[in-house]
N, CA and C of each residue as an Amber inpcrd file, in Angstrom:
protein
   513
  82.0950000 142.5440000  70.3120000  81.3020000 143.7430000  70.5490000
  80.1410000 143.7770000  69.5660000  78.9830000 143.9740000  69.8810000
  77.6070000 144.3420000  69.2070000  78.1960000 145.5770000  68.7110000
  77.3750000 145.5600000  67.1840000  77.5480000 146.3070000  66.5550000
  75.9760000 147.5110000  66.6680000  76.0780000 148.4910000  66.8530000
  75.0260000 149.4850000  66.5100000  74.6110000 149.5840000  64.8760000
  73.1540000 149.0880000  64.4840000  72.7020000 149.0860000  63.2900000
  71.7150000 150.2040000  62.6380000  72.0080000 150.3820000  61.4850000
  71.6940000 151.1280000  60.7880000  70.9560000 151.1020000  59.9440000
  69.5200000 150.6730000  59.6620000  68.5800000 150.4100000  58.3060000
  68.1840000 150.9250000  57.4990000  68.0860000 150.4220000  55.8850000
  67.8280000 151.3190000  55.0940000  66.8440000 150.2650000  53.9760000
  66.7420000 150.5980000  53.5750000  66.0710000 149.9110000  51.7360000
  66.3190000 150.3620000  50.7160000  66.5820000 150.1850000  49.2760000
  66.9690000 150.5200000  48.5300000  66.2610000 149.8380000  47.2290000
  66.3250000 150.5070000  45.7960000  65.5840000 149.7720000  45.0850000
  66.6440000 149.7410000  43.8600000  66.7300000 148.6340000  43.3840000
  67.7000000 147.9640000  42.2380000  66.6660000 146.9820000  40.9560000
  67.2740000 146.9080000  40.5460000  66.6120000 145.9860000  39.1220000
  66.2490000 145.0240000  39.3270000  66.6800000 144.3300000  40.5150000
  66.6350000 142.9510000  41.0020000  65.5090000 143.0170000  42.0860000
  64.6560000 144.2000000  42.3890000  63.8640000 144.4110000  43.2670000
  64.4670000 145.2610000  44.7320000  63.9060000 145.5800000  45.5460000
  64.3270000 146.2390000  46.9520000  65.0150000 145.3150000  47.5780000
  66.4210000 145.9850000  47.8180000  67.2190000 145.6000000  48.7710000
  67.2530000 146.1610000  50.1380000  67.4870000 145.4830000  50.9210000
  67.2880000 145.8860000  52.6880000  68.8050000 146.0610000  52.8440000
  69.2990000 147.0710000  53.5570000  71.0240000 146.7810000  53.5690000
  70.7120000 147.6910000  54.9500000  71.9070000 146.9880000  56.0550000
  72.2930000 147.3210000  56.9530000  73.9920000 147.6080000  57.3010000
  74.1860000 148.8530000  58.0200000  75.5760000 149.3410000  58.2010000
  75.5730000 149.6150000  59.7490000  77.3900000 149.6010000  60.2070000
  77.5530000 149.6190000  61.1270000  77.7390000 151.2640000  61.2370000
  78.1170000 151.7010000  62.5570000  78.2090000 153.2400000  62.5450000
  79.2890000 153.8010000  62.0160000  80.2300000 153.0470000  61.6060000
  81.1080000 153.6050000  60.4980000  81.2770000 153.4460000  59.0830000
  80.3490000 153.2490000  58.3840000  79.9930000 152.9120000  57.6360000
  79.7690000 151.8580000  56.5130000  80.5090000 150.5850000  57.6190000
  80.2570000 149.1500000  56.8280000  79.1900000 148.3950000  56.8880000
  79.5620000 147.8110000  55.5280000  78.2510000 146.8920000  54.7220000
  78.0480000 145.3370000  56.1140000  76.8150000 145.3800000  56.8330000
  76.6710000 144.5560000  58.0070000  75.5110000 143.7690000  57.2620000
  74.7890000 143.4630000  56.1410000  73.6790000 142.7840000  56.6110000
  72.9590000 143.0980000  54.7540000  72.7170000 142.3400000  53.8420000
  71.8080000 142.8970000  52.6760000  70.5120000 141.5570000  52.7820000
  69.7590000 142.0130000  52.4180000  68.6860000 141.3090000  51.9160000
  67.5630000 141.4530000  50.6330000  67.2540000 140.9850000  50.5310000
  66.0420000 140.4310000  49.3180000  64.5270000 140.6430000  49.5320000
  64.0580000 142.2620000  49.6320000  62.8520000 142.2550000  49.8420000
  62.5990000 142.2970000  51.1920000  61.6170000 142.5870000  52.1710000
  61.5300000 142.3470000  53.5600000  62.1610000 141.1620000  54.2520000
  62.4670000 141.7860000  55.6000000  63.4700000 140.7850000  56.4870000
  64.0880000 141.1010000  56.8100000  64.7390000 142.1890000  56.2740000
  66.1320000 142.7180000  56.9080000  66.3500000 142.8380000  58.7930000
  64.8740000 143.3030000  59.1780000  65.5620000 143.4060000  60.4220000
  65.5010000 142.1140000  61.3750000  64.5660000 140.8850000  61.1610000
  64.4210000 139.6960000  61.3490000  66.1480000 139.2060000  61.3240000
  66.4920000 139.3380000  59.5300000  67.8980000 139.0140000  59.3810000
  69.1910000 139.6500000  60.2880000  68.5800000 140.6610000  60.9380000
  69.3830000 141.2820000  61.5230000  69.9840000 140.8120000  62.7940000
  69.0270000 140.4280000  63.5560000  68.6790000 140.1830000  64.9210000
  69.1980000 138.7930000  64.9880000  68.9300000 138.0020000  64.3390000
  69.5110000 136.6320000  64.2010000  70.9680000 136.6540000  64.0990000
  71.1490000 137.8980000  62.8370000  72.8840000 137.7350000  63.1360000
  73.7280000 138.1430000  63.6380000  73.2210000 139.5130000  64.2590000
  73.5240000 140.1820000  65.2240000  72.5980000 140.7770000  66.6640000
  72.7310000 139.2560000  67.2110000  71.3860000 139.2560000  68.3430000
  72.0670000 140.5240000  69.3660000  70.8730000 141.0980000  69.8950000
  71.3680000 142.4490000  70.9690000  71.7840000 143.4740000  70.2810000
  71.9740000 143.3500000  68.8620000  72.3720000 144.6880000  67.9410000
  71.1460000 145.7560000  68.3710000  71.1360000 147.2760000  68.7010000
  70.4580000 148.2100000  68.6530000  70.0260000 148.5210000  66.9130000
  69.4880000 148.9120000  66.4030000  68.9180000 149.1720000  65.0660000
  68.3200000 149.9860000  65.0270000  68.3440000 150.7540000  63.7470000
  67.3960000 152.3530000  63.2750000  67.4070000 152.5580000  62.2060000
  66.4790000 152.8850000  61.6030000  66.6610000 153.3800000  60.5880000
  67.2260000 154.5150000  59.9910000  67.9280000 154.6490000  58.7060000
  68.8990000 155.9090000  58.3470000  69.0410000 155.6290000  57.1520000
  70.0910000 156.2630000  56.8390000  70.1220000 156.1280000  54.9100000
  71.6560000 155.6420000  54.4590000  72.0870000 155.0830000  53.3680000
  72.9350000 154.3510000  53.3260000  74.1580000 155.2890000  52.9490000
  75.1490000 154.8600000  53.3980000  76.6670000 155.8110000  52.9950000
  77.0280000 156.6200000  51.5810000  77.1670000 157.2080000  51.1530000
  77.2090000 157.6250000  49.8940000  77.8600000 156.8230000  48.6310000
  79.1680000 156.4110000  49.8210000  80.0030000 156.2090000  48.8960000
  79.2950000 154.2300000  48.9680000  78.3390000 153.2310000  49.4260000
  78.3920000 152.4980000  49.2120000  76.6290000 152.2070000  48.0360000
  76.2880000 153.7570000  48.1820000  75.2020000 153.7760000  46.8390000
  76.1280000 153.5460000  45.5960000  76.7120000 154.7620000  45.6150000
  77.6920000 154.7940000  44.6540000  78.3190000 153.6830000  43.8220000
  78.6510000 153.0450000  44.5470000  79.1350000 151.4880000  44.2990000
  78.2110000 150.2820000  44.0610000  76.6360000 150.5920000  44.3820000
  75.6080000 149.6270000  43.9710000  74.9350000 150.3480000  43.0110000
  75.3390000 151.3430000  42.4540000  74.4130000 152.2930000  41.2910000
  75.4920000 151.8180000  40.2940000  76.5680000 152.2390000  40.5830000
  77.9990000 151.5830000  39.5870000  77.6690000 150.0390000  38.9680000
  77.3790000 149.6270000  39.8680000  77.3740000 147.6680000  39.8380000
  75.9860000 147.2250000  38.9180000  75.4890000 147.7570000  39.0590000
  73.9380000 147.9400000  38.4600000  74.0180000 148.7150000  37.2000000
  74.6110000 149.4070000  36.6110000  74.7930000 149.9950000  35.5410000
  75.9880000 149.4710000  34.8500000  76.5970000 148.4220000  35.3870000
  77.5830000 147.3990000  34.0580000  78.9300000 147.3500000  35.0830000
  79.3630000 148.0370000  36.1170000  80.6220000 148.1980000  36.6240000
  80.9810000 147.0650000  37.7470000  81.0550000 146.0250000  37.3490000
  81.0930000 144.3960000  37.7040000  81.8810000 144.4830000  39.2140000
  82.9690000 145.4470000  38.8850000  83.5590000 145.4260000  39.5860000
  83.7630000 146.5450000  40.8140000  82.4780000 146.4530000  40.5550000
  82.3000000 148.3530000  41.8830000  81.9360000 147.3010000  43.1560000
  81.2350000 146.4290000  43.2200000  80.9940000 146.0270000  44.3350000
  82.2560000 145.5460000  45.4880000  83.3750000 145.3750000  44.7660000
  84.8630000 145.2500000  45.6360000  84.9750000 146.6220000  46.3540000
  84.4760000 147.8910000  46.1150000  84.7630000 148.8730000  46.6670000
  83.8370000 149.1550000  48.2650000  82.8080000 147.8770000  48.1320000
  82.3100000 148.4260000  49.4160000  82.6800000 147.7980000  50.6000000
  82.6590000 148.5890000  51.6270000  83.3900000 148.5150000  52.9800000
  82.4420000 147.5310000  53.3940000  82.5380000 146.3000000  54.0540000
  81.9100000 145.5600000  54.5510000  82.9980000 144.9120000  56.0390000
  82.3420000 144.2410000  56.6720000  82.6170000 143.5380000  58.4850000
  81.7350000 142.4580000  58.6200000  82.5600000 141.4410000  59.0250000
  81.2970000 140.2770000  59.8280000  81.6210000 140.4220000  61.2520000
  82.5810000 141.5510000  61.8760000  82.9330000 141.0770000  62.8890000
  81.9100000 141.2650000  64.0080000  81.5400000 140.2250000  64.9590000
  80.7820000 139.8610000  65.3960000  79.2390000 139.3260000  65.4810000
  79.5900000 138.9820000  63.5580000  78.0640000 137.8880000  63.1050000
  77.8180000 136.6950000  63.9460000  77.1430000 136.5820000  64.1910000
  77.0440000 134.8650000  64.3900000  77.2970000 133.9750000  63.0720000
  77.8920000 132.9000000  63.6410000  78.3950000 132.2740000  62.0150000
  79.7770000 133.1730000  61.7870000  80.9680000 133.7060000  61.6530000
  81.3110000 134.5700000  61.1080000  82.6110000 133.3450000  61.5690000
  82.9530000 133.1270000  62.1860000  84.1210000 132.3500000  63.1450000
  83.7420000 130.6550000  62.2590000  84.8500000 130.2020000  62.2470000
  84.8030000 128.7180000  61.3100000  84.4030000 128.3670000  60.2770000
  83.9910000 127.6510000  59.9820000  84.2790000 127.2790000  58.4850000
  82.7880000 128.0720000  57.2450000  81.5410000 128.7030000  58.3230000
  81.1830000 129.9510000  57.4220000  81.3100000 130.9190000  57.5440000
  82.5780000 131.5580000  58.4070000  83.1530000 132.6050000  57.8680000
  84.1520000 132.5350000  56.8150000  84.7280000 131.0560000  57.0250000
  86.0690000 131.0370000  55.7100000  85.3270000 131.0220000  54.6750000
  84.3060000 130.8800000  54.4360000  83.0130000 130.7940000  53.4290000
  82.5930000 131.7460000  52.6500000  82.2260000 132.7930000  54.0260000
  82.0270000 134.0210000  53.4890000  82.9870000 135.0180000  52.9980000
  84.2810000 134.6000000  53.7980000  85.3490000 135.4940000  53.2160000
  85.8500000 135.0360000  51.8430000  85.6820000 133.6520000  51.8660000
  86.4230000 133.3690000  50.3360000  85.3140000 134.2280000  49.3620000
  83.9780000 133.7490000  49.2570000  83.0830000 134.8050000  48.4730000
  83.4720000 136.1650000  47.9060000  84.4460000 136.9300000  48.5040000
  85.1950000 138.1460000  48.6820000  85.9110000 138.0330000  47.1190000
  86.7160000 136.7550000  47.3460000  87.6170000 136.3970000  46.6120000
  87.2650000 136.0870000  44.6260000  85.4060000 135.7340000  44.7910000
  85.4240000 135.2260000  43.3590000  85.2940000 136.5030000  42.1810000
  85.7680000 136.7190000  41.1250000  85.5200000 137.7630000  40.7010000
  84.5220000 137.6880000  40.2430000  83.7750000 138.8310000  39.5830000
  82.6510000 139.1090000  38.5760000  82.9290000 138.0790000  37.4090000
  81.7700000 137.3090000  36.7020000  82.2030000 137.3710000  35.7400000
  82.3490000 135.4600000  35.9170000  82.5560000 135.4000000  36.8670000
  82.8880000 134.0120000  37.1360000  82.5230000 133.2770000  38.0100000
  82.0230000 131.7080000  37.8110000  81.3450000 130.7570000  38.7890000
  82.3670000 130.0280000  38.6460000  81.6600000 128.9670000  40.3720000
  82.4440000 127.9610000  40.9930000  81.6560000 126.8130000  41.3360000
  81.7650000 125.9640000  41.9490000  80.8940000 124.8190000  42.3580000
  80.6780000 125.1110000  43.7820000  79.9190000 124.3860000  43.9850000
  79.7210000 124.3970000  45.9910000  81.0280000 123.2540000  46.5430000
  81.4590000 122.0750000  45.7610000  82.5560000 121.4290000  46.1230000
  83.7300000 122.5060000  46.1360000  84.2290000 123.5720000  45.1800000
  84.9310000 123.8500000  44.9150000  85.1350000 125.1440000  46.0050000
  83.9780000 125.5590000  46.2600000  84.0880000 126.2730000  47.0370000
  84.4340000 125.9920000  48.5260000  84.0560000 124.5900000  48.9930000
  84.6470000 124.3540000  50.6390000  85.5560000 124.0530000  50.6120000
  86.1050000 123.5510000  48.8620000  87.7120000 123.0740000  48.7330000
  88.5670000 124.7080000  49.2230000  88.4350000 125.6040000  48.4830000
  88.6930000 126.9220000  49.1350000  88.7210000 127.5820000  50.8680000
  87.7530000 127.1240000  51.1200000  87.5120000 127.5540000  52.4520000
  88.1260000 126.4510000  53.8260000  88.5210000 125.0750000  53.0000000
  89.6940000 124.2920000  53.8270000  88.8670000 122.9410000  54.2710000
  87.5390000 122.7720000  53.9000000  87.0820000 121.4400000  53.9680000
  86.2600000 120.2350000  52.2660000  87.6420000 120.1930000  51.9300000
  87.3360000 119.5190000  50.8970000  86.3350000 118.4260000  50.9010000
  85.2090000 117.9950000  50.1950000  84.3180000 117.4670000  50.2440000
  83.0460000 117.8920000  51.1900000  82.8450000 118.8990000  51.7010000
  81.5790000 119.6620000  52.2990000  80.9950000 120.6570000  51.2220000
  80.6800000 119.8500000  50.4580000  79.9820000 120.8070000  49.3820000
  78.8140000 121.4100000  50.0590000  77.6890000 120.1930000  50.7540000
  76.8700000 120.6030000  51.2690000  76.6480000 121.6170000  52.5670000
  77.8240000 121.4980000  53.0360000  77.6230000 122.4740000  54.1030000
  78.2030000 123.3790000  53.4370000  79.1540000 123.6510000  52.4590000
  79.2330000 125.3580000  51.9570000  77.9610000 125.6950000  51.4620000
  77.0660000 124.9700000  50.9840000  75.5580000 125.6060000  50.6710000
  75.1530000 125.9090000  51.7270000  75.3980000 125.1930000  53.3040000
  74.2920000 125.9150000  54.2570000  75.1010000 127.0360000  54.3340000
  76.1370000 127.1230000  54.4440000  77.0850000 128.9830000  54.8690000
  76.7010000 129.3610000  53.8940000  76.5210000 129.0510000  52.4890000
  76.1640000 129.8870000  51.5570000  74.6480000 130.6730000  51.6750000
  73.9300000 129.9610000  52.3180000  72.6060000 130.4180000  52.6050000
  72.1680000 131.2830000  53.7460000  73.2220000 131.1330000  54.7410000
  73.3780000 131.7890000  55.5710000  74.4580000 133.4490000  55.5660000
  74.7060000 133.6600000  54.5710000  75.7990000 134.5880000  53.9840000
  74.7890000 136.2840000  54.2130000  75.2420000 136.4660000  55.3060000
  74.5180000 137.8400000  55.6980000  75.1930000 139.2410000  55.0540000
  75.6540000 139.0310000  53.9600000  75.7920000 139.6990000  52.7510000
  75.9650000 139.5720000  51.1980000  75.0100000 138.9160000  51.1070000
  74.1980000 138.3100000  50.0490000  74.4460000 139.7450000  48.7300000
  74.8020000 139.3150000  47.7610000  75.0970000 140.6340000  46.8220000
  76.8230000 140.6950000  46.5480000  77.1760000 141.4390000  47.9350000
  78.5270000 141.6660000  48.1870000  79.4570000 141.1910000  48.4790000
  78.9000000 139.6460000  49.1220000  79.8750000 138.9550000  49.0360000
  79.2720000 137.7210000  47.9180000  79.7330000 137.5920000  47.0780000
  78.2120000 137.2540000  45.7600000  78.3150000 135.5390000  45.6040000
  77.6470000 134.8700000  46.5380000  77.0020000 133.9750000  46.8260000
  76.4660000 133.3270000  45.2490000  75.7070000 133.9770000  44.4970000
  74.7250000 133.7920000  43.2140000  75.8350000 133.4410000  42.2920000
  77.6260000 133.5220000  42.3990000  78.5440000 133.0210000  41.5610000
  79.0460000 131.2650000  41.7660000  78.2290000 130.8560000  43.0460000
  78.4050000 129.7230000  43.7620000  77.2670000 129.0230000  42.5040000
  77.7160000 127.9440000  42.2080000  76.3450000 127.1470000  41.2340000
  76.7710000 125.4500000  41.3690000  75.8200000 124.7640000  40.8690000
  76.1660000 122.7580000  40.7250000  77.2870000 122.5530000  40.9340000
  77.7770000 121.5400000  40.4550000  78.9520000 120.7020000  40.1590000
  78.4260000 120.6340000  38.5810000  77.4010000 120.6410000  37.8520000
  77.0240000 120.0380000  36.9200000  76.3820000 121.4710000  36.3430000
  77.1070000 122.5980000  36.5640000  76.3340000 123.7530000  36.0660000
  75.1260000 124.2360000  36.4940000  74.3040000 123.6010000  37.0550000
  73.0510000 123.8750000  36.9630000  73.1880000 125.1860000  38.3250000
  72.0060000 126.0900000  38.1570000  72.1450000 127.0380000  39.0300000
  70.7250000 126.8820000  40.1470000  71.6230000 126.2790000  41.3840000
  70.9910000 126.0720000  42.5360000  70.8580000 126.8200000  43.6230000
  69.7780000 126.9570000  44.3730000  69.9870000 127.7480000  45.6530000
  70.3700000 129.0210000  45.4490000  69.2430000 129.6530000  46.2310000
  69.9170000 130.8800000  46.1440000  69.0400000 131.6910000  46.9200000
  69.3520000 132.4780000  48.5510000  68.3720000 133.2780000  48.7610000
  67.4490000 133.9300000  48.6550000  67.8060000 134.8310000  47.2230000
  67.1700000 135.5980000  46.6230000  66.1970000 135.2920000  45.9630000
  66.5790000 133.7240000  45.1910000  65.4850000 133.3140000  44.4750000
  66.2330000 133.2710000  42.9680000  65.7740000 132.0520000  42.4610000
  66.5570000 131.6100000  41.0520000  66.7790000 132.8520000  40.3250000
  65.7290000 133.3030000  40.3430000  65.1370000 134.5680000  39.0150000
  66.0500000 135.4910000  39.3180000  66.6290000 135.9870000  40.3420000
  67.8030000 136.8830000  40.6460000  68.9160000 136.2140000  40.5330000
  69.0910000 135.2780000  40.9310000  70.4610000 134.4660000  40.7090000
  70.9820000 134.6680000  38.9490000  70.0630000 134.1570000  38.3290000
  69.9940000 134.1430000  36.7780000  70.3220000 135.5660000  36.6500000
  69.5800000 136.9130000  36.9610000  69.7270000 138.1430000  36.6300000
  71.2150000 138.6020000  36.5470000  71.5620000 138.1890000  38.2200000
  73.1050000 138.4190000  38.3410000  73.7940000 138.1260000  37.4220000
  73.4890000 136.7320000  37.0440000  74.4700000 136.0000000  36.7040000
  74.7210000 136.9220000  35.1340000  73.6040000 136.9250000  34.2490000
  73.7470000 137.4040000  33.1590000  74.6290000 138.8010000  32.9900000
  73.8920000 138.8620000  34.4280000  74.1290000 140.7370000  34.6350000
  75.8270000 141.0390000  34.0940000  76.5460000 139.9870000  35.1340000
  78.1740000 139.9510000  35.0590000  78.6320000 138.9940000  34.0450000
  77.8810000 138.5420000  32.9850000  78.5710000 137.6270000  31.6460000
  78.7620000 136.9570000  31.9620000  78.1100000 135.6610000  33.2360000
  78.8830000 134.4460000  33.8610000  77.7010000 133.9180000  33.0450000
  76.6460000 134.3060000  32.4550000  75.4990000 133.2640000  32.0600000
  75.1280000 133.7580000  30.5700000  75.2520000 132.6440000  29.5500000
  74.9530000 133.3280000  28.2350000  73.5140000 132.8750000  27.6730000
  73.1130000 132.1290000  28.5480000  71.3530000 131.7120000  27.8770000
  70.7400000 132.6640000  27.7670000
């Protein structure tokens, strides 16, 4: 079932976020600056869309997260059901993402080892890039094999922000 969408924007430290919800109030869709509804349509082609304002309780939880509370972002209600992509191995992708805590990185090997295809490092980077909740399901904890911090929707300079943000980065 198409989901009925909900658009909003929002502004964080990391710059304006685009976040989209379904009509009950789950997290369907974040982005990085304009796109959101481009991003939308792609992942939920035939989705209806409008603009509106975001749930209370999932500000709440990105004002929390943004002011030191690492762990507010587990509180928001999020759904892929019926993303494109959401079914096989980048949804096991995106759901493991769910799984990493604040605070802590993984590799891109380590991560498809998780999601059930050991040695697809590279294709957990394309699901990783494709992760139509970018933030919340926190993608930016995904980094090298060799540390180095690669890829990232948002753009290094946010990746780094995050990263510091939650004590995973001490440079």
């Amino acid at each position: 079932m198409t989901p009925s969408l909900i658009l909003t924007e929002r502004s964080s430290p990391i710059g304006p976020l685009g976040l989209a919800f379904d009509t009950e109030g789950r997290l369907r869709g974040v982005s990085f600056g304009p796109g959101l509804d481009r991003a939308m349509a792609r992942t939920y082609p035939g989705a209806a869309r409008q603009a509106g304002a975001a749930p209370e309780a999932t500000a709440q939880a990105l004002d929390a997260y943004f002011d030191g509370e690492i762990a507010a972002l587990s509180r928001i209600a999020w759904s892929l059901d019926g993303a494109a992509g959401a079914e096989g191995f980048n949804g096991r992708v995106w759901r493991e993402l769910a799984r990493v805590p604040g605070g802590t990185t993984l590799s891109y090997g380590e991560m498809a080892r998780r999601a059930g295809e050991a040695g697809a490092a590279q294709a957990a980077g394309v699901a990783l890039n494709r992760n139509p909740l970018a933030l919340v399901l926190p993608c930016h904890r995904v980094i090298g094999a060799d540390g180095g911090l690669v890829g990232f929707g948002g753009g290094l300079e946010r990746k780094t922000w995050l990263l510091r943000h939650e004590g995973a980065l001490l440079i």
